[in-house]
TIDO-514726 format. One line per field, with one value per residue: residue number from 1; residue in one letter; y, x, z of N, C-alpha, C in turn. Coordinates in nm, 3 decimals, padded with zeros to 5 digits. Layout:
N
i: (NUM; ...) $
aa: (a; ...) $
nnorth: (Y; ...) $
neast: (X; ...) $
nup: (Z; ...) $
canorth: (Y; ...) $
caeast: (X; ...) $
caup: (Z; ...) $
cnorth: (Y; ...) $
ceast: (X; ...) $
cup: (Z; ...) $
This chain:
152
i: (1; 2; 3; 4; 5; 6; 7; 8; 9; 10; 11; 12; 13; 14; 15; 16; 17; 18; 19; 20; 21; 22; 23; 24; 25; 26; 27; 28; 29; 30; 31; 32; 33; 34; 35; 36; 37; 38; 39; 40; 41; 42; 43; 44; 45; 46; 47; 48; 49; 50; 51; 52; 53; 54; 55; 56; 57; 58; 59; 60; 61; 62; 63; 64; 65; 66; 67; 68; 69; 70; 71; 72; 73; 74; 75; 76; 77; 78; 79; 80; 81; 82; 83; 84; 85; 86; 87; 88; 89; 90; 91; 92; 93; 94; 95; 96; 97; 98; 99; 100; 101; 102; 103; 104; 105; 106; 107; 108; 109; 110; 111; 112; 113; 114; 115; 116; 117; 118; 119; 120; 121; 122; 123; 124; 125; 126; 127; 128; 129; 130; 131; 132; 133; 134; 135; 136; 137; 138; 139; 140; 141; 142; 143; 144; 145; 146; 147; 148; 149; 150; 151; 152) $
aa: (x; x; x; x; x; x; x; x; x; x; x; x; x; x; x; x; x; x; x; x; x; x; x; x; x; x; x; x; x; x; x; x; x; x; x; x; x; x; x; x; x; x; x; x; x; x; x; x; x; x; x; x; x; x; x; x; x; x; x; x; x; x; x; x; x; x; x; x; x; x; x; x; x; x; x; x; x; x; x; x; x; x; x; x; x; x; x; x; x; x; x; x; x; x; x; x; x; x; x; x; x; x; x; x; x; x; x; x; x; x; x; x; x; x; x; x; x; x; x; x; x; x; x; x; x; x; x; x; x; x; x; x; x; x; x; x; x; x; x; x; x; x; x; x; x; x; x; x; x; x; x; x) $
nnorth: (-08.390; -08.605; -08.879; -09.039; -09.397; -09.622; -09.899; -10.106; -10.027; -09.683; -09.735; -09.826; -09.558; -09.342; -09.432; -09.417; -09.122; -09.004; -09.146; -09.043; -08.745; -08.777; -08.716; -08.790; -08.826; -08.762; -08.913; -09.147; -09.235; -09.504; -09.583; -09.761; -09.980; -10.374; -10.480; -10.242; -10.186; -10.095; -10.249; -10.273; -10.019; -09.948; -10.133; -09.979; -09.811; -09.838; -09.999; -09.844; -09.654; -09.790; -10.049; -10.373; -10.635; -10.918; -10.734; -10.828; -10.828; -10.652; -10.771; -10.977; -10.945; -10.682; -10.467; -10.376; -10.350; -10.118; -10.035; -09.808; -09.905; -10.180; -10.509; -10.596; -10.426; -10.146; -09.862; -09.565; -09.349; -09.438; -09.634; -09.742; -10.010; -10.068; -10.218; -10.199; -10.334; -10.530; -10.421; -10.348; -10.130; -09.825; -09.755; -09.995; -09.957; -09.814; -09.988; -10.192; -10.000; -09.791; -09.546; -09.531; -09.660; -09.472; -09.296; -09.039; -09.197; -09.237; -09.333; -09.559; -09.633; -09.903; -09.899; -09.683; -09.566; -09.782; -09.720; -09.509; -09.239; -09.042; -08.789; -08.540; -08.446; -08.283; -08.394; -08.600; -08.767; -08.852; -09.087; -09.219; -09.500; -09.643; -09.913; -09.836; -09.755; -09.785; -09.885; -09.821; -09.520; -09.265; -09.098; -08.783; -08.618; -08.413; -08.334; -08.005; -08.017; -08.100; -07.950; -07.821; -08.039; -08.263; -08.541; -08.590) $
neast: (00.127; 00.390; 00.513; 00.793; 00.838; 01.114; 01.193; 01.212; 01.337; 01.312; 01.028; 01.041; 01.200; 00.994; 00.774; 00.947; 00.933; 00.693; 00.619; 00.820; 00.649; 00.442; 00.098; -00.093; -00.403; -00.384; -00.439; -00.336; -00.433; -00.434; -00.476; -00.542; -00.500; -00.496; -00.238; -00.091; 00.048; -00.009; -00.044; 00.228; 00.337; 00.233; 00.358; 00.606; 00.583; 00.440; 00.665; 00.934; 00.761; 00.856; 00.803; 00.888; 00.818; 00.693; 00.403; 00.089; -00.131; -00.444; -00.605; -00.813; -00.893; -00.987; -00.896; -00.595; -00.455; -00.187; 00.047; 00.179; 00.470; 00.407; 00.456; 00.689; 00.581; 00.646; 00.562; 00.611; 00.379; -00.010; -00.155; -00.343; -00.411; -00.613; -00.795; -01.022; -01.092; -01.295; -01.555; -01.905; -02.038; -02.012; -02.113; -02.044; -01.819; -01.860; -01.995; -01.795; -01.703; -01.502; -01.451; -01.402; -01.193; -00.961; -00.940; -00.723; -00.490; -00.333; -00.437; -00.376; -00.500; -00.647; -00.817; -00.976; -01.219; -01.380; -01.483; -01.656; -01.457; -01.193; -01.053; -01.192; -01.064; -00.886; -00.597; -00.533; -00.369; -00.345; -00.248; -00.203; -00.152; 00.015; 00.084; 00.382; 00.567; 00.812; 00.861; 00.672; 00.429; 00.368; 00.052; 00.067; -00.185; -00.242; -00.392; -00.516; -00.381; -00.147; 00.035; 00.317; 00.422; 00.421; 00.608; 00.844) $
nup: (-04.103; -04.228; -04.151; -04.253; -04.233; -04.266; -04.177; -03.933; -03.682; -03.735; -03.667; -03.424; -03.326; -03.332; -03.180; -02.917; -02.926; -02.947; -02.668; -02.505; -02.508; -02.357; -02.168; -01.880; -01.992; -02.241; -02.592; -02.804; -03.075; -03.324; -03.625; -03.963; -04.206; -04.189; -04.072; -04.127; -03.904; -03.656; -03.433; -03.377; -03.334; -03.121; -02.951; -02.911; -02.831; -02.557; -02.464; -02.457; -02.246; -02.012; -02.026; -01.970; -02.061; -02.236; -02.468; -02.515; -02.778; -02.746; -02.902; -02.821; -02.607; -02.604; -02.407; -02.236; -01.958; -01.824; -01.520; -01.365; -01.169; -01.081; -01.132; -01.340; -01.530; -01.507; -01.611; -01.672; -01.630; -01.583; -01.815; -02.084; -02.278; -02.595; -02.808; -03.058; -03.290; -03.258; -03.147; -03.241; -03.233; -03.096; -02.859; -02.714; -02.614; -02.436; -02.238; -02.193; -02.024; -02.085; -01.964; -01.746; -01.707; -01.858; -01.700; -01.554; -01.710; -02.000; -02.336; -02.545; -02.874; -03.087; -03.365; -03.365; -03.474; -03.455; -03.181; -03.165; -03.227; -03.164; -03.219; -03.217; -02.945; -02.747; -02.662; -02.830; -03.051; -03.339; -03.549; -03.873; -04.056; -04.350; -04.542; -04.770; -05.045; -05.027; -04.746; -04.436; -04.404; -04.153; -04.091; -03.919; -03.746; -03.440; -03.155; -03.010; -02.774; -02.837; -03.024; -03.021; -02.911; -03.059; -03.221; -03.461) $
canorth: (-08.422; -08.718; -08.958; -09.198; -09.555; -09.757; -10.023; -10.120; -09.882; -09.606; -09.726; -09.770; -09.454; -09.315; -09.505; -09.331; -08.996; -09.022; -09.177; -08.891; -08.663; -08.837; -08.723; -08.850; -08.781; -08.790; -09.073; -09.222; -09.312; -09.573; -09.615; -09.782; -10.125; -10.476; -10.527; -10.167; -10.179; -10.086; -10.287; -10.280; -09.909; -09.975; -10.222; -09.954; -09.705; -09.888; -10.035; -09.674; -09.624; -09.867; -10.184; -10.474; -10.777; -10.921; -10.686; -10.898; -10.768; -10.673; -10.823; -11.032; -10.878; -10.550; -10.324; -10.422; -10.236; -10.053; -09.946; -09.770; -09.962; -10.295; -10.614; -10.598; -10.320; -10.022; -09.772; -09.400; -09.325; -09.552; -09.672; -09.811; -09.985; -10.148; -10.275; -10.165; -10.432; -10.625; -10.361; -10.361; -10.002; -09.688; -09.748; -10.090; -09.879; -09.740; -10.079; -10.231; -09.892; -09.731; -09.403; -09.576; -09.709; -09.379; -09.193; -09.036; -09.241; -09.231; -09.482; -09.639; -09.665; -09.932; -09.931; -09.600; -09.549; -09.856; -09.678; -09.386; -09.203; -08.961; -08.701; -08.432; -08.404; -08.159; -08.456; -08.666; -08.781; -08.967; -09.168; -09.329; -09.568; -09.680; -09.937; -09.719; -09.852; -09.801; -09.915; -09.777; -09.412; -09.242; -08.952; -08.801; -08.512; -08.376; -08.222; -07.850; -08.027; -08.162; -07.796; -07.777; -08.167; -08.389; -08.583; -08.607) $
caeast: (00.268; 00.447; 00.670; 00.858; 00.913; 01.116; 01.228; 01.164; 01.402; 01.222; 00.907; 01.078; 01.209; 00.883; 00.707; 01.034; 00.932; 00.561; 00.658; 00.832; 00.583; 00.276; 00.069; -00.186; -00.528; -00.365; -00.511; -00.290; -00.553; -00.341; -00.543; -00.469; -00.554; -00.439; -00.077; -00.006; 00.197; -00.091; 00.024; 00.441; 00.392; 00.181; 00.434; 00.688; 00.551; 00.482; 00.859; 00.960; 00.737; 00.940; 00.779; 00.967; 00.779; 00.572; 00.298; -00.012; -00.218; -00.566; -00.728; -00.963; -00.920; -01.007; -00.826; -00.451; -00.385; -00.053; 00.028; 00.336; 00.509; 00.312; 00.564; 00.713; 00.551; 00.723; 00.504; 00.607; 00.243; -00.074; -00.199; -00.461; -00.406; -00.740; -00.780; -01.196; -01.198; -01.428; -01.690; -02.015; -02.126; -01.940; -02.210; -02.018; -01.713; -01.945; -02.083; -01.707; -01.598; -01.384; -01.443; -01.358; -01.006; -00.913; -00.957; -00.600; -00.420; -00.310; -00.523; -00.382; -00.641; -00.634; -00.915; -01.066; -01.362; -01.506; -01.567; -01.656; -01.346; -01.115; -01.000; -01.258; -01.020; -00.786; -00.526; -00.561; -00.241; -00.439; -00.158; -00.296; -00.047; -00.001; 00.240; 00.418; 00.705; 00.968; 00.783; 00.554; 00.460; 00.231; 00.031; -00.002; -00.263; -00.259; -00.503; -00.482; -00.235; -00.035; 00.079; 00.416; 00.467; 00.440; 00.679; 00.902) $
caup: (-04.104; -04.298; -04.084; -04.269; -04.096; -04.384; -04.102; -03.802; -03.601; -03.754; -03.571; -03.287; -03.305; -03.355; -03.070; -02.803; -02.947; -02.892; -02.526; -02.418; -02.507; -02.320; -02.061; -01.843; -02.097; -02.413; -02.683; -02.905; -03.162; -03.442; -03.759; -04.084; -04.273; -04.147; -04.133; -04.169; -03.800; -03.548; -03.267; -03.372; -03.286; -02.991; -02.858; -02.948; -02.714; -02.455; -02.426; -02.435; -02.124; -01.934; -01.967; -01.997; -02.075; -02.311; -02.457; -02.530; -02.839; -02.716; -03.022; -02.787; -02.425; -02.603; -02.313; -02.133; -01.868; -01.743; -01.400; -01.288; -01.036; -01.116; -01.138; -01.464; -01.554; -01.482; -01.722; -01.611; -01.612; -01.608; -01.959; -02.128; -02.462; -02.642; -02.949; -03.067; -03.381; -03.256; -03.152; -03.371; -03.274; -03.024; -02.778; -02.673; -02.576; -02.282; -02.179; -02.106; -01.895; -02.106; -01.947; -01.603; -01.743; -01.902; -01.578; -01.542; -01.777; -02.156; -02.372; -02.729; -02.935; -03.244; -03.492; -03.271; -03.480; -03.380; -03.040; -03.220; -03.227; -03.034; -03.272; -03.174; -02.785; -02.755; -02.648; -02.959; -03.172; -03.436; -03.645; -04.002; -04.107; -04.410; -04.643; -04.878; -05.153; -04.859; -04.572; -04.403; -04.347; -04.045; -04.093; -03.805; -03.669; -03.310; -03.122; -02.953; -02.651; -02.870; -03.040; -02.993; -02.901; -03.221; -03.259; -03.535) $
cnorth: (-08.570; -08.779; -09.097; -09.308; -09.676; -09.900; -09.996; -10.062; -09.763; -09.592; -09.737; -09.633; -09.332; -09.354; -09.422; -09.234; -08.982; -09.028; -09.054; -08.764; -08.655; -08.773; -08.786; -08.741; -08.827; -08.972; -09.056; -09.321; -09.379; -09.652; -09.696; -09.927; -10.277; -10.543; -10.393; -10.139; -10.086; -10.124; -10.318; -10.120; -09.924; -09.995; -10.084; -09.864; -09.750; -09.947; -09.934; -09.621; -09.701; -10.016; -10.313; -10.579; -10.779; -10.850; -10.770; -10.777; -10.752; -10.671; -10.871; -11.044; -10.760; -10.441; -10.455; -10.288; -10.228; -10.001; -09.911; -09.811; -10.126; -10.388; -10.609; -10.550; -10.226; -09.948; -09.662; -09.334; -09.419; -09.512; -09.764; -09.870; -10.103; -10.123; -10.244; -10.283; -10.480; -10.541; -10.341; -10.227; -09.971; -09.772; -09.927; -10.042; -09.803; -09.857; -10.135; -10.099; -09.819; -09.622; -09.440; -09.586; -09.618; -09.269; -09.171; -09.117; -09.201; -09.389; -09.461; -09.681; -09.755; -09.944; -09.799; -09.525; -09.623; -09.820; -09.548; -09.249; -09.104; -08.832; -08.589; -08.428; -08.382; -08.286; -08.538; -08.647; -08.931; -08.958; -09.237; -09.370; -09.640; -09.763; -09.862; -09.811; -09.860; -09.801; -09.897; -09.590; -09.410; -09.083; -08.887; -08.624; -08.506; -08.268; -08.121; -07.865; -08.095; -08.069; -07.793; -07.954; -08.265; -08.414; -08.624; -08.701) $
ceast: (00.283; 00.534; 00.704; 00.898; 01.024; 01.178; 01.224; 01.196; 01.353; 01.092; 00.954; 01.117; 01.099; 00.813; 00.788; 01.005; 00.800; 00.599; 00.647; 00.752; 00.435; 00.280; -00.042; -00.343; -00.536; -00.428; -00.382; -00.424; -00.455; -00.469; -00.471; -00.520; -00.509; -00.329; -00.021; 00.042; 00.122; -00.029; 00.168; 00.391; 00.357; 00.261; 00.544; 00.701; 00.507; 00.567; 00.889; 00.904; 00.767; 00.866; 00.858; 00.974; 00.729; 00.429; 00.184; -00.100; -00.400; -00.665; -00.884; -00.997; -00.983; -00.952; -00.703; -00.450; -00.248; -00.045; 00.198; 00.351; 00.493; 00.437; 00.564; 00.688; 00.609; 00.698; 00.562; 00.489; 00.132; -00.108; -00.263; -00.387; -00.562; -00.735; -00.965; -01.210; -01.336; -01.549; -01.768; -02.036; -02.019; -02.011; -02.108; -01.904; -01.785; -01.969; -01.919; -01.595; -01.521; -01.355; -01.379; -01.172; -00.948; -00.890; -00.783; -00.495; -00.405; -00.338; -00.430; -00.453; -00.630; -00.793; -01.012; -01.204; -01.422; -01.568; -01.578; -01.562; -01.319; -01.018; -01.051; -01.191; -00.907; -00.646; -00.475; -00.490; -00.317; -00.329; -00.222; -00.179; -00.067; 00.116; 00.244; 00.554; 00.858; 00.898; 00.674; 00.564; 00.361; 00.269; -00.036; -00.064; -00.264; -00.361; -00.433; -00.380; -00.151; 00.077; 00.196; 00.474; 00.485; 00.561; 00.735; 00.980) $
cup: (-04.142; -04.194; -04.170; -04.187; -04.227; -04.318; -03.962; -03.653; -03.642; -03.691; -03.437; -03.232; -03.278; -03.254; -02.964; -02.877; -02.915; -02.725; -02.503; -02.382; -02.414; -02.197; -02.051; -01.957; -02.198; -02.440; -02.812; -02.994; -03.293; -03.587; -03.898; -04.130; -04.137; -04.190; -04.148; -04.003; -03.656; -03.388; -03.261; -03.304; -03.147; -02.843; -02.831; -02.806; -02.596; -02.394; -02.388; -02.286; -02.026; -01.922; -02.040; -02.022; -02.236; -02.339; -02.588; -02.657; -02.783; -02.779; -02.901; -02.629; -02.475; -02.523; -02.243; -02.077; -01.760; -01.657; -01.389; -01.166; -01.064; -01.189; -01.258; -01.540; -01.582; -01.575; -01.619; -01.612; -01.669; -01.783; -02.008; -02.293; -02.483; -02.774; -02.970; -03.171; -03.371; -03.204; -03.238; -03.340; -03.135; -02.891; -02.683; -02.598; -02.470; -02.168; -02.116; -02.008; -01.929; -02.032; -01.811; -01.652; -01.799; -01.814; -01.569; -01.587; -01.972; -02.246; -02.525; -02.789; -03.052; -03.284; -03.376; -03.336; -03.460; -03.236; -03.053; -03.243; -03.185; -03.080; -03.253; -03.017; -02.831; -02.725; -02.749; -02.996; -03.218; -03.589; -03.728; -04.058; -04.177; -04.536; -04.808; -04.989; -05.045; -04.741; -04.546; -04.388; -04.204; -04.091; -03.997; -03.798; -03.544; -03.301; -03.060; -02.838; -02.708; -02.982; -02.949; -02.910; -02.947; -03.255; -03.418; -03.596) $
């Protein structure tokens, strides 16, 4: 499936339609070059899940984490977002815990083949975004729990 974004309410829009749909498991995996709108959607969807601050790119924390409840916070369910750039190999994505910080939450994934990637789980909405002559698009695939929840 094709989603047009040709401005920036479009990704927002796009980011509150994802939201709604999330549960605790699901991966938001966000693919695509540099500059094609990785962490605008990111941000997009985590606003959408009630948070209300400043969201910090986790270029060089690699993982931010969201708690529901949590001062200034206010996610409607916990959330992981991490940024993989900077991993040299998958195997590094074991060594800082991911599997610990994904425990009952919904992770955002940017650049998710650097931690070998998350499209083989049934939860998996793996977005490839890319600039197009009107914007941007995303092409998005869902996995087997996301049948009958892809946002539009």
């Amino acid at each position: 499936m094709t989603i047009a974004l040709p401005d920036l309410a479009a990704m927002d829009a796009l980011g509150r339609a994802i939201a709604e749909r999330l549960q605790p498991g699901d991966v938001i995996a966000l693919e695509g070059g540099l500059g094609a709108g990785k962490t605008t959607l990111a941000r997009a969807i985590i606003a959408a899940l009630g948070h209300a601050g400043e969201v910090p790119s986790p270029s060089f924390s690699i993982i931010e984490v969201y708690e529901p409840g949590a001062k200034g916070q206010g996610v409607r369910l916990p959330l992981v977002h991490a940024d993989f750039y900077r991993l040299e190999h998958p195997d590094e994505a074991d060594e800082i815990g991911l599997d610990d910080y994904r425990e009952g939450a919904v992770l955002i994934a940017e650049w998710p083949g650097h931690a070998g990637g998350f499209a083989h789980e049934p939860g998996c909405l793996a977005l490839t975004l890319e600039i197009a002559e009107q914007g941007r698009i995303a092409i998005a695939r869902g996995g087997a729990d996301w049948l009958g929840r892809m946002p539009q």
